[in-house]
LOFI-114488 format. One line per 3 residues: number of its first residue (from 1); their letters; for each residue x, y, z of N, C-alpha, C, CB. Coordinates in Angstrom, 2 decimals. Glycine has a CB too. Layout:
N
NUM = a = X Y Z X Y Z X Y Z X Y Z ~ ...
# end
This chain:
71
1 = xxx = 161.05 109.95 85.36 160.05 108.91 85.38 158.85 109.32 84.55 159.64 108.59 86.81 ~ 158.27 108.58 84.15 157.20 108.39 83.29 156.08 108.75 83.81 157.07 107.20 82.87 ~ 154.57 109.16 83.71 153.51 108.96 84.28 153.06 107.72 84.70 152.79 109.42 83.67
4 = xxx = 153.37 106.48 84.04 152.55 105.62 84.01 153.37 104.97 84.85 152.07 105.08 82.81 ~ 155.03 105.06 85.47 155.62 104.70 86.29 155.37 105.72 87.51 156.84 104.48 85.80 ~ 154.81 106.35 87.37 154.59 107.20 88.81 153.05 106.77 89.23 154.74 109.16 88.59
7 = xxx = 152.75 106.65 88.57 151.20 105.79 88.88 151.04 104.56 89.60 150.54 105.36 87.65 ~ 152.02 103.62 88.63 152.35 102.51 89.34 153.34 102.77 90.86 153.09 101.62 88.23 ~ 153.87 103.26 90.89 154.70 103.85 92.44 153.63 104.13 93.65 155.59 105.57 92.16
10 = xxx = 152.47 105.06 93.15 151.91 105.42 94.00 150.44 104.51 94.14 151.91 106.81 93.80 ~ 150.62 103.67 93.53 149.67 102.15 93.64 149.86 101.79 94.38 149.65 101.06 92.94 ~ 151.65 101.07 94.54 151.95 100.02 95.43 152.42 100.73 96.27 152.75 98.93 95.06
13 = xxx = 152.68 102.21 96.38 152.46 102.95 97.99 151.42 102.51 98.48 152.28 104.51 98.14 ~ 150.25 102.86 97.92 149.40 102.75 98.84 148.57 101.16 99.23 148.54 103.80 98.41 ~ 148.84 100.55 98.52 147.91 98.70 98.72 149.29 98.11 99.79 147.72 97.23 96.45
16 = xxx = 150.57 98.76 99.55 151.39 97.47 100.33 150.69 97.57 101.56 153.22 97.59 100.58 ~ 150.47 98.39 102.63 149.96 98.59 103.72 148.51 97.45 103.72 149.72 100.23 103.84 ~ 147.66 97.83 103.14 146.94 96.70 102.79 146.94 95.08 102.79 146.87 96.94 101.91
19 = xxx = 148.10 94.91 101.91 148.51 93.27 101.41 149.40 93.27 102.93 149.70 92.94 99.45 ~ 149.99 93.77 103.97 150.25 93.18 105.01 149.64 93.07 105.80 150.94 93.39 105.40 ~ 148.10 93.61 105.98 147.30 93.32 106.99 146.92 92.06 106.54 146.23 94.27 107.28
22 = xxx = 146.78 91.83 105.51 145.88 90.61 105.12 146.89 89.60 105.08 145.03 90.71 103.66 ~ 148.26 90.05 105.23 149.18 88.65 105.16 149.17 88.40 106.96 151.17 88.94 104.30 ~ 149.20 89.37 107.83 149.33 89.31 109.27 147.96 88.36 109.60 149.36 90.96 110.04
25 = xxx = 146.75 88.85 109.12 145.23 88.18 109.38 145.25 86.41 108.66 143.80 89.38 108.34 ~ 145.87 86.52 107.62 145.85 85.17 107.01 147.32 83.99 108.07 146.29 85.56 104.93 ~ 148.80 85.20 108.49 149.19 84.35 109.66 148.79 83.98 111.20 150.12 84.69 109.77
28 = xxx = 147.68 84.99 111.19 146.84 84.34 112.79 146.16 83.28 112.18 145.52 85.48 113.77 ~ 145.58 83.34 111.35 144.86 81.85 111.32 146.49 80.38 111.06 143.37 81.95 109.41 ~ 147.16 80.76 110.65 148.15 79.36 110.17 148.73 79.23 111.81 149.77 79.75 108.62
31 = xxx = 148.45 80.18 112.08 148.73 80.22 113.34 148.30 79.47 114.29 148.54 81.13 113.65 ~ 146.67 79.66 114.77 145.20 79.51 114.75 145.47 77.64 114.68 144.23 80.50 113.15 ~ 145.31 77.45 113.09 145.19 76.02 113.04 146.75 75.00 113.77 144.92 75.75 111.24
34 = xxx = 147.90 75.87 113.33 149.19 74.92 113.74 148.94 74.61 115.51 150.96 75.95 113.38 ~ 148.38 75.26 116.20 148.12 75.25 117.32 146.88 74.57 118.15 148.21 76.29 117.41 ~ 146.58 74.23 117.05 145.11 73.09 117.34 145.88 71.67 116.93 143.34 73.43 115.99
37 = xxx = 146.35 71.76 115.74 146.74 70.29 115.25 147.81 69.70 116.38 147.51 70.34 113.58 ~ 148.63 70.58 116.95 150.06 70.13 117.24 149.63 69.94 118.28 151.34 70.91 117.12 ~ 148.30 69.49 119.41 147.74 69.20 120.67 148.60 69.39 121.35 147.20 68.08 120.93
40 = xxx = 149.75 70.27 121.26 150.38 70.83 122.50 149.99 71.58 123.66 151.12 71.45 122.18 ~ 148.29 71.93 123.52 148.03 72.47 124.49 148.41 74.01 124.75 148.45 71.68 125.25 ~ 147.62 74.69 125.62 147.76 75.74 125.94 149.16 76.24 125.82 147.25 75.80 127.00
43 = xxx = 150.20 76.12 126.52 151.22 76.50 125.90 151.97 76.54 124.40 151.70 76.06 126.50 ~ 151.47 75.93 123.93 152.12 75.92 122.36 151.12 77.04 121.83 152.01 74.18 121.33 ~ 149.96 77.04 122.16 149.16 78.48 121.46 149.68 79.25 121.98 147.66 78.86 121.56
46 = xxx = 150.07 79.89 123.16 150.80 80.74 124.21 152.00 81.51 123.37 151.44 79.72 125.53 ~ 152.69 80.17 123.01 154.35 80.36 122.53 154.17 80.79 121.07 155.43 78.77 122.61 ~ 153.22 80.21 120.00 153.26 80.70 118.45 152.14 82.01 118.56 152.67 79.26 117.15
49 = xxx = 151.17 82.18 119.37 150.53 83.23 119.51 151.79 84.70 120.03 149.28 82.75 120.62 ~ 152.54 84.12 120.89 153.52 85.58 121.40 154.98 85.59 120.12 154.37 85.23 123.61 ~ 155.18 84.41 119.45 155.54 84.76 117.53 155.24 85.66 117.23 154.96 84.08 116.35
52 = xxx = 154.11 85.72 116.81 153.44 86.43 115.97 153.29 87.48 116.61 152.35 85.96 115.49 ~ 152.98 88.05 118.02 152.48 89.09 118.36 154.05 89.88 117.90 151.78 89.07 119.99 ~ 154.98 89.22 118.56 156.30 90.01 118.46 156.88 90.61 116.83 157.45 88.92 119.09
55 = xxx = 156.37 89.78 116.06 156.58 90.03 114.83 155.36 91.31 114.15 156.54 88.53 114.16 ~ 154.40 90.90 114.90 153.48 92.18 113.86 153.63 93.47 114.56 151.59 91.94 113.69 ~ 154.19 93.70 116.08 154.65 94.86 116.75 155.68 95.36 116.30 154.86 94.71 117.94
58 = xxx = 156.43 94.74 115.57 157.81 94.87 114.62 157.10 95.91 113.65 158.47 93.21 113.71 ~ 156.01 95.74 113.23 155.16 96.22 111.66 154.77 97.96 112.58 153.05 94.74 111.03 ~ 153.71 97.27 113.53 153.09 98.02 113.69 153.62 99.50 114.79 152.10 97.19 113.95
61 = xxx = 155.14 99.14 115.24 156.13 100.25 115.41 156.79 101.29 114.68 156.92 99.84 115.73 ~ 156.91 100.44 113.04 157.13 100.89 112.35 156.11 102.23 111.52 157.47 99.91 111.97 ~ 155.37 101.51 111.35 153.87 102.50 111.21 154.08 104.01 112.43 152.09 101.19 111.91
64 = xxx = 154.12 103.29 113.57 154.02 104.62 114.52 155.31 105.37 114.13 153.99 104.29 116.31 ~ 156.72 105.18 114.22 157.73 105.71 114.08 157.52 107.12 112.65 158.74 104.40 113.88 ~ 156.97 106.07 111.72 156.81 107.17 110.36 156.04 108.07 110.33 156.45 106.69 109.20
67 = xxx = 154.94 107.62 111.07 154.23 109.06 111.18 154.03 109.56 112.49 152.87 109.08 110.58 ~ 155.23 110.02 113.64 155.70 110.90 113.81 156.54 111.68 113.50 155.75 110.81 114.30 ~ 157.39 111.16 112.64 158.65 111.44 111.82 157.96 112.43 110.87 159.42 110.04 111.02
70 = xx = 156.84 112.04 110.20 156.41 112.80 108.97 155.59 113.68 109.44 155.76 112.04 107.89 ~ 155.36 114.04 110.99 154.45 115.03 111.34 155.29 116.45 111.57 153.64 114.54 112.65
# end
């Protein structure tokens, strides 16, 4: 590999972590609003709020797993 391909490698090592917080923060809000519009009431925020929780614990297991692994 190249320098300028190892540069770029260790770019998007390090921002992907980044660009998924901000994709997780930008899906609480679509979140946020689908749950106001759809006047389903407390339960429908309940049900797309525990979505999402289950999905970013997916992320954020992953995170823990690697760095015990790498310790």
């Amino acid at each position: 590999m190249t320098e300028s391909q190892e540069q770029l490698n260790e770019l998007i090592t390090q921002a992907t972590p980044f660009l998924i917080v901000g994709l997780i923060v930008f899906m609480v809000f679509v979140v946020f609003s689908l749950a106001r519009q759809s006047q389903g009431g407390k339960m429908a925020y309940l049900v797309l709020s525990l979505a999402l929780l289950l999905g970013t614990s997916g992320y954020v297991a992953k995170l823990v797993i690697e760095y015990f692994l790498s310790v």
